[in-house]
KOLPATOR-623386 format. One record per residue: x, y, z of N, C-alpha, C in turn. Coordinates in steps of 0.1 Angstrom, whole numbers, plus 5000, padded with zeros to 4 digits. Layout:
<rs>
XYZXYZXYZ
...
</rs>
This chain:
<rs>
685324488267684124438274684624358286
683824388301684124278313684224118305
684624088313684423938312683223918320
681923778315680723798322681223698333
681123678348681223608357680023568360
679423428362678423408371677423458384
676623498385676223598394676823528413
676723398410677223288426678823348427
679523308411680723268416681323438412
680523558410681323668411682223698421
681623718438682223738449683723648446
683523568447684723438445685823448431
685323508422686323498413687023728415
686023748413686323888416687623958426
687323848440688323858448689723788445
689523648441690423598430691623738424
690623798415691723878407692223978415
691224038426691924168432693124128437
693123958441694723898450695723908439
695323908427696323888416696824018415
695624148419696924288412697524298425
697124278438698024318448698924238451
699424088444700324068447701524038432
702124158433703124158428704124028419
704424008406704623948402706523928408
707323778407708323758411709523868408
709923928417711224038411712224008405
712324088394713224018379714524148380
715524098374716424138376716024278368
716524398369716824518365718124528352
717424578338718524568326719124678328
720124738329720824838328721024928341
721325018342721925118356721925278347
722125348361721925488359720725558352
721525678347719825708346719025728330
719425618321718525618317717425498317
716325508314715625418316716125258314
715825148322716325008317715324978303
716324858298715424828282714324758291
713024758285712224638291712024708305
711824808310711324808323710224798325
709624758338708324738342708024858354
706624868352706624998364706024948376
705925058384705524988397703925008398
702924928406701924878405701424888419
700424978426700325078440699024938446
699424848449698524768457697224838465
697324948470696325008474696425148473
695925148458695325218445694025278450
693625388444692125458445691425338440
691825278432690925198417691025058424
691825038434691824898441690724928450
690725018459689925028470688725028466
688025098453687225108450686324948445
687124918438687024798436686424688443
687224678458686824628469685224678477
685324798476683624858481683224848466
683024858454682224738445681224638449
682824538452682024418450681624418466
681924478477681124468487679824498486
678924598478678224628475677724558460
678524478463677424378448677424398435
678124488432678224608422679624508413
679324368408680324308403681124338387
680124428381680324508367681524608369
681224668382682024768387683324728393
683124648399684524558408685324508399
685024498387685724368374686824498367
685824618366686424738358687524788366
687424828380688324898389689524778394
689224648394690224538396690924588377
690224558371691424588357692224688361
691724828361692724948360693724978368
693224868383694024918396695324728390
695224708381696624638378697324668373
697024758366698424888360698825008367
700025018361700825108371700825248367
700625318375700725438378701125538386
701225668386702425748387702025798404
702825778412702725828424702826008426
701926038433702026218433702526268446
703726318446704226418458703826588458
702926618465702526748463702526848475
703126768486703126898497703926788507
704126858523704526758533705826828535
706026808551707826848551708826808545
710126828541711026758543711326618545
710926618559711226468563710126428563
708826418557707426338551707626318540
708426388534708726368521709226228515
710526318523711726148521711126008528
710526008537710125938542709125848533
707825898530707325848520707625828503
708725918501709825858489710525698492
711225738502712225598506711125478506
709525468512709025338516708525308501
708425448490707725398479709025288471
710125368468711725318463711625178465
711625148481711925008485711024968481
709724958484708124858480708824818465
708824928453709524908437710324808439
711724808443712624758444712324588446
711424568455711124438460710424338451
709624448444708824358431709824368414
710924458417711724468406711224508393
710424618401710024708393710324858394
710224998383710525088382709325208392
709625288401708325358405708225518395
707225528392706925668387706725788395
707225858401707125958410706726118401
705926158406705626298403705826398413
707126508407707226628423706426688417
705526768428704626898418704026958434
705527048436705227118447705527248448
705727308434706127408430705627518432
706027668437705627768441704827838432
703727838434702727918424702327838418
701827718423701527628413700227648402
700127598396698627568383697927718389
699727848391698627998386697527998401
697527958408696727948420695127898415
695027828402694127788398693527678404
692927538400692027448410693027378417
694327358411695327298415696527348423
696227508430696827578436697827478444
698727578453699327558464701127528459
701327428465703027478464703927548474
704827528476705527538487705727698489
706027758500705627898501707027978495
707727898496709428038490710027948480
710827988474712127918466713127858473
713027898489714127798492713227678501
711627668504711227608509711227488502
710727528487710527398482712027348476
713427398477714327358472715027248483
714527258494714727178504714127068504
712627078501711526978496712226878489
712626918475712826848466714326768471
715026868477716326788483716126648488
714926668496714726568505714126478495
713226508487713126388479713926318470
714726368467716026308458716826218475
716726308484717226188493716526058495
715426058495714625978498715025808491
714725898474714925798462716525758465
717425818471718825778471719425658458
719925558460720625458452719425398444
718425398450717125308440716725368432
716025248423715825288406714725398408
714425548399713125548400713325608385
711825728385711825818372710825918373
711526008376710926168383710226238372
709226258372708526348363707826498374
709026608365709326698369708426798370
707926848381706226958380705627028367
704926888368703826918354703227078356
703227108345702827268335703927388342
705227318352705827478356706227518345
706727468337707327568324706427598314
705527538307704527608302703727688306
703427738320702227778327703427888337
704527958331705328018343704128128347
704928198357704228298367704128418355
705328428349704928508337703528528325
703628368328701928338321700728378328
700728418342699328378347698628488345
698828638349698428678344699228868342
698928958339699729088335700229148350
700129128362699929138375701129018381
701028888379701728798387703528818387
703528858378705028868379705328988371
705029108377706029238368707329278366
707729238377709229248380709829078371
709429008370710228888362711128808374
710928838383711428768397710928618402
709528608397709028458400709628368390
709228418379709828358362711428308369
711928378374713628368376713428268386
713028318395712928168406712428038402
711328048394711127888388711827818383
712827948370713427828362714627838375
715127858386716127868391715627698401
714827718405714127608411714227438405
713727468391713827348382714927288377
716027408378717327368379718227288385
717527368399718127288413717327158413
716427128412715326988413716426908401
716526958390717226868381718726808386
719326958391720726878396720426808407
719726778416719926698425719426598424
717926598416717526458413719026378403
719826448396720526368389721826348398
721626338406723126328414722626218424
721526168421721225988427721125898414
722425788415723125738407721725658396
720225638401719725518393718325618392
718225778390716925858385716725868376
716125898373715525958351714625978356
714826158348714226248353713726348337
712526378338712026428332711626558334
712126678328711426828330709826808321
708626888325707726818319707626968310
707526978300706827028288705627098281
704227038290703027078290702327008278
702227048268701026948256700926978245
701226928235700826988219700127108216
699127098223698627238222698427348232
699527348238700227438243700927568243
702327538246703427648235703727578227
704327688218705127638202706027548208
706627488197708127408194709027478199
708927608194710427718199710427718215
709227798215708727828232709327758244
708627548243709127488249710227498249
710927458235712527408232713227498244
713127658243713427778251713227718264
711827708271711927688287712827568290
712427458282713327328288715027348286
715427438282717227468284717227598290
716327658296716927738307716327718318
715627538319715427478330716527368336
717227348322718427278326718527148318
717027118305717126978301718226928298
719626948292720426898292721026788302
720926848310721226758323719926648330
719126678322718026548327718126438313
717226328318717126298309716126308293
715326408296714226458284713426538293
712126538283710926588288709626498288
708726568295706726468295706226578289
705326498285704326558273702726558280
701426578277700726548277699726508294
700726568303700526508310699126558321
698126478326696426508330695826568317
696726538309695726578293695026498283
694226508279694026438267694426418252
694926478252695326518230696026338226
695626268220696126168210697326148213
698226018213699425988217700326018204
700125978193700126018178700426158180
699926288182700526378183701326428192
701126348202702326398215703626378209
703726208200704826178198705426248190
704626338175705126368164705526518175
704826608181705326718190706326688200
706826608205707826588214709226558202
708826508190709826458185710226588181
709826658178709826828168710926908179
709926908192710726988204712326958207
712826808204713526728206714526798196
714026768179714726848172715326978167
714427038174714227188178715827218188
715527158198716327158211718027118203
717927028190719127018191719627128178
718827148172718927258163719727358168
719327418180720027538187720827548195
721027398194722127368208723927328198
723127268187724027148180724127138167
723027228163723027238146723727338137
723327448130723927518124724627618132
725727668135726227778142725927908145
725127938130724028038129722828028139
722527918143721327908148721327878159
722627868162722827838182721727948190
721527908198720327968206719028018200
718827988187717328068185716327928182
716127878192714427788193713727878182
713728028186712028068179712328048163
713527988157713728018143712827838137
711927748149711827608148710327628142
710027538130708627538127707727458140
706827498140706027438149704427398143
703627328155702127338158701527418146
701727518151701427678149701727748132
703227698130703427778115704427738113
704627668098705927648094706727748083
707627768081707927888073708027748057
707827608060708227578045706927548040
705527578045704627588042704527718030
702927728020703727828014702627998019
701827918030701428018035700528108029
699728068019699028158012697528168016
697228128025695628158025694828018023
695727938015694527858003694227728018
693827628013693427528024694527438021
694827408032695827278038697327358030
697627518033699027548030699127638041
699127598051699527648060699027528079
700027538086699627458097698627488101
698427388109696927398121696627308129
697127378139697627268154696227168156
694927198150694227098156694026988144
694627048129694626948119695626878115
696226708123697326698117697726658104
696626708095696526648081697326778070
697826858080698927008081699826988087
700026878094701626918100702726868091
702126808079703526768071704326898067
703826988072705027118067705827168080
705627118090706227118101707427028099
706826888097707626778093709026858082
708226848073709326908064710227038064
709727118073710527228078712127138086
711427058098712926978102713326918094
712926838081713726788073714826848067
715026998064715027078052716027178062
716027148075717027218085717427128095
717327008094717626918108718326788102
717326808095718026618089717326538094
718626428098718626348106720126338119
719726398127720826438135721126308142
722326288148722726158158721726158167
721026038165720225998179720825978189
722125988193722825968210722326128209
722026228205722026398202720926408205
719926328203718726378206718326348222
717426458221716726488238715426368237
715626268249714026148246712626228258
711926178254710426188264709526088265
709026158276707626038281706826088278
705226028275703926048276703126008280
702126098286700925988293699426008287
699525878288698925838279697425778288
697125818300696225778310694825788304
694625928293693325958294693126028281
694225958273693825978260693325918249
692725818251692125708244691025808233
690825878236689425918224689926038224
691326088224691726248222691026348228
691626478225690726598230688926578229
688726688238687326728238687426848229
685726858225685626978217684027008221
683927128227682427158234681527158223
679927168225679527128216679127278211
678927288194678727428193678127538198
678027688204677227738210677127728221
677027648227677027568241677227708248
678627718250679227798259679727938252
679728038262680228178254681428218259
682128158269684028168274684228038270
685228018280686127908275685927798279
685427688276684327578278685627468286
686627488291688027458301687527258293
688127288281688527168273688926978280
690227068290690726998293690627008313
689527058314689027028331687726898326
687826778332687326698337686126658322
686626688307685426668299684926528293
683726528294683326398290683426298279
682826148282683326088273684926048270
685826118277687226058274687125918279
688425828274688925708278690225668279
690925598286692325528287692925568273
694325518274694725538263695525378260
696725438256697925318254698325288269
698925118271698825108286700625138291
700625198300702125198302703025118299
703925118293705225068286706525128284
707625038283708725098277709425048269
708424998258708524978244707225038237
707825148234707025268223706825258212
708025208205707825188192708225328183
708225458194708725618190709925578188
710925618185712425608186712725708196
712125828199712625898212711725898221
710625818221709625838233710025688238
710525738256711325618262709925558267
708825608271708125528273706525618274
705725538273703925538276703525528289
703425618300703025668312701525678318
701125618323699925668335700125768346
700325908340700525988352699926028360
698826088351697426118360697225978364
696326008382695825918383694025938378
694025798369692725788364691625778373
690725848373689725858383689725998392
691026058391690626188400690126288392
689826358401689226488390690126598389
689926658376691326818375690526908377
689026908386688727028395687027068393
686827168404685527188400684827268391
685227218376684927308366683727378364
683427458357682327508353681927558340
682527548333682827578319683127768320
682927828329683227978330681628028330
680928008334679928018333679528138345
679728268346679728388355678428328368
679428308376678628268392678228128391
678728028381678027888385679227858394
678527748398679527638404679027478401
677927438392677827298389678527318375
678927248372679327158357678027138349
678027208342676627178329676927028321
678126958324678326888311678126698319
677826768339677826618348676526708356
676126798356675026838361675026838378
676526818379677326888395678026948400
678026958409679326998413680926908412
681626958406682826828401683526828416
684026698416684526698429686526808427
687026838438687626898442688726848434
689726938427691326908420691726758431
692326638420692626508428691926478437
690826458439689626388449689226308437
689226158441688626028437687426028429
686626018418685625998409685025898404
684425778415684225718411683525658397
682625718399682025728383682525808372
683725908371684825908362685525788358
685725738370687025608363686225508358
684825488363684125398352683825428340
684025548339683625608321685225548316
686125648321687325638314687725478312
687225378318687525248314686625208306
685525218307684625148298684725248282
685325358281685925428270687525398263
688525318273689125248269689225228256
690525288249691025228236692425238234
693225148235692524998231692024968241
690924838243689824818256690524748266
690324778282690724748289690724598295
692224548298692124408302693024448313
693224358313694224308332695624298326
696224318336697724358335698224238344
698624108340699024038344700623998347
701324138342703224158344703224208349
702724218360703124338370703824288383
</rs>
């Protein structure tokens, strides 16, 4: 719940707090070097934030309910997005973000997601026009970040969503497929060859691909050489099962890398989501998985027990999750409603915040709790598939354009907040 302010002294205290998120708490020394995450990091905090600015036309508009909500959200940190620009606009706006971090002695979250074919030419289209356009791209952004701390989260859905996925037509020849992961490769070596990155290949979402599937794209994207994978990322699904599925993929990954010699290279032999072989599979209820019931995945669980163990944790692969807009888990349309695919995870109501960014998780391999998406924009102008609409039946508009600002989304998603939203006062 806001805090209630006086209706005199709102203007006056309101502005009070907006001075508090924009100005950066004293810069603290940095725990550790290279690239894995420092213990205790703090992230960086975008002073002029969608959710700050908003804020500010709020309370100009008197709207002090509103100004109180978008002053909370815009004090937490969240992930900056690189999605198009030359070369040298690239680095350029890498290097001013690095230094701003640096000054407050804090960590910045950067997101590349400039990848060729992006989101399937879907609401989130675009991406750099060749393989060697965007390999230059990313060069430059790794230059940009140079010696300063950051933590690259690596273009959300290329590996779950390859060109191979989009549709029977996009890639017949298997030439795009080759360039991506060839792409993700290059993005990984170079982001790791700036001495202070951690860098994450991103993964896609629990309910997604299998265990195997991922485990597969992220080593012939190169995870070894990064430091893990993102999970969940502009998604909603529960942080609870990000963790228990990142941890699976994690052990999966080492299974085929590091485990039985029999099993070198086969991800697909890893129980997953989807089906465990120590389940007993018969038909009956609750003996067999079911990615949307995790009151079934203890046979997943016990599939890694019963072939994994407990492997060395220096062994295992860590990840991030974001946790921006998961506060009340997935959507589930309402019955009947719709007769395609009711797009779950474009822009559905009722979600809320989730866990607030951190890098104390409490996971043993999840390095940290992420705001990647920025809260408040929109993931496009859905329609639930509805042949020839273009309003949204579920906001009764037209949704605003992939990442265009929503203001009355980010008031839901805060006032839906769980746990409920307060002020981030370590920043």
């Amino acid at each position: 719940m806001s805090p209630r302010i006086p209706r005199s002294l709102a203007p006056l205290g309101i502005a009070a707090l907006l001075a508090a998120v924009a100005v950066p708490a004293p810069a603290q020394a940095e725990a550790g070097s290279g690239h894995t995450l420092p213990a205790g990091a703090r992230f960086y905090v975008d002073p002029h934030s969608d959710a700050a600015k908003q804020a500010v036309s709020d309370l100009l508009h008197h709207d002090f309910t509103g100004a109180t909500a978008m002053a909370q959200l815009a004090s937490w940190p969240e992930a900056q997005w690189f999605t198009d620009g030359t070369p040298d606009q690239v680095a350029d706006r890498t290097r001013s973000l690095v230094r701003s971090a640096a000054r407050t002695g804090t960590v910045p979250v950067l997101v590349a997601y400039d990848i060729p074919l992006r989101d399937c030419s879907q609401y989130s289209s675009g991406g750099a026009q060749s393989d060697a356009d965007y390999q230059a791209w990313i060069a430059a952004l790794a230059h940009g970040i140079g010696r300063s701390r950051a933590l690259v989260v690596l273009e959300p859905d290329a590996l779950a969503n390859l060109p191979a996925d989009c549709s029977p037509t996009t890639d017949p020849t298997g030439a795009l497929t080759a360039g991506r992961l060839a792409d993700l490769r290059y993005a990984v070596d170079v982001l790791e060859q700036q001495p202070n990155t951690t860098v994450y290949l991103d993964a896609g979402n629990s309910h997604w691909q299998s265990v195997g599937t991922a485990a597969q794209r992220l080593l012939q994207a190169g995870v070894e050489k990064a430091q893990g994978f993102s999970l969940n990322v502009s998604n909603f699904f529960a942080t609870d099962r990000s963790d228990r599925y990142g941890t699976w993929v994690s052990n999966c990954l080492w299974y085929a890398t590091k485990g039985p010699a029999a099993a070198h290279g086969h991800t697909d032999w890893c129980a997953s989501q989807y089906y465990s072989p120590a389940a007993p599979n018969d038909g009956l209820p609750g003996d067999a998985v079911n990615a949307d019931d995790p009151s079934t995945w203890h046979w997943t669980d016990q599939w890694f027990q019963q072939n994994v163990g407990t492997a060395p944790a220096d062994e295992l692969t860590h990840f991030v999750v974001d946790t921006s807009r998961d506060g009340q888990g997935g959507w589930t349309a309402p019955a009947g409603k719709y007769t395609g695919d009711p797009q779950t995870w474009c822009n559905p109501p009722g979600r809320g915040i989730g866990d607030r960014p951190t890098a104390d998780t409490g996971t043993p391999l999840a390095d940290a709790y992420l705001w990647i998406k920025t809260v408040g924009q929109s993931d496009g102008q859905c329609n639930r598939n509805i042949p020839g609409g273009t309003v949204d039946p579920e906001y009764g508009i037209v949704d605003p354009p992939a990442g265009t600002w929503w203001p009355d989304q980010a008031l839901t998603l805060v006032r839906n907040a769980n746990p409920a939203l307060t002020f981030n006062w370590n920043h």
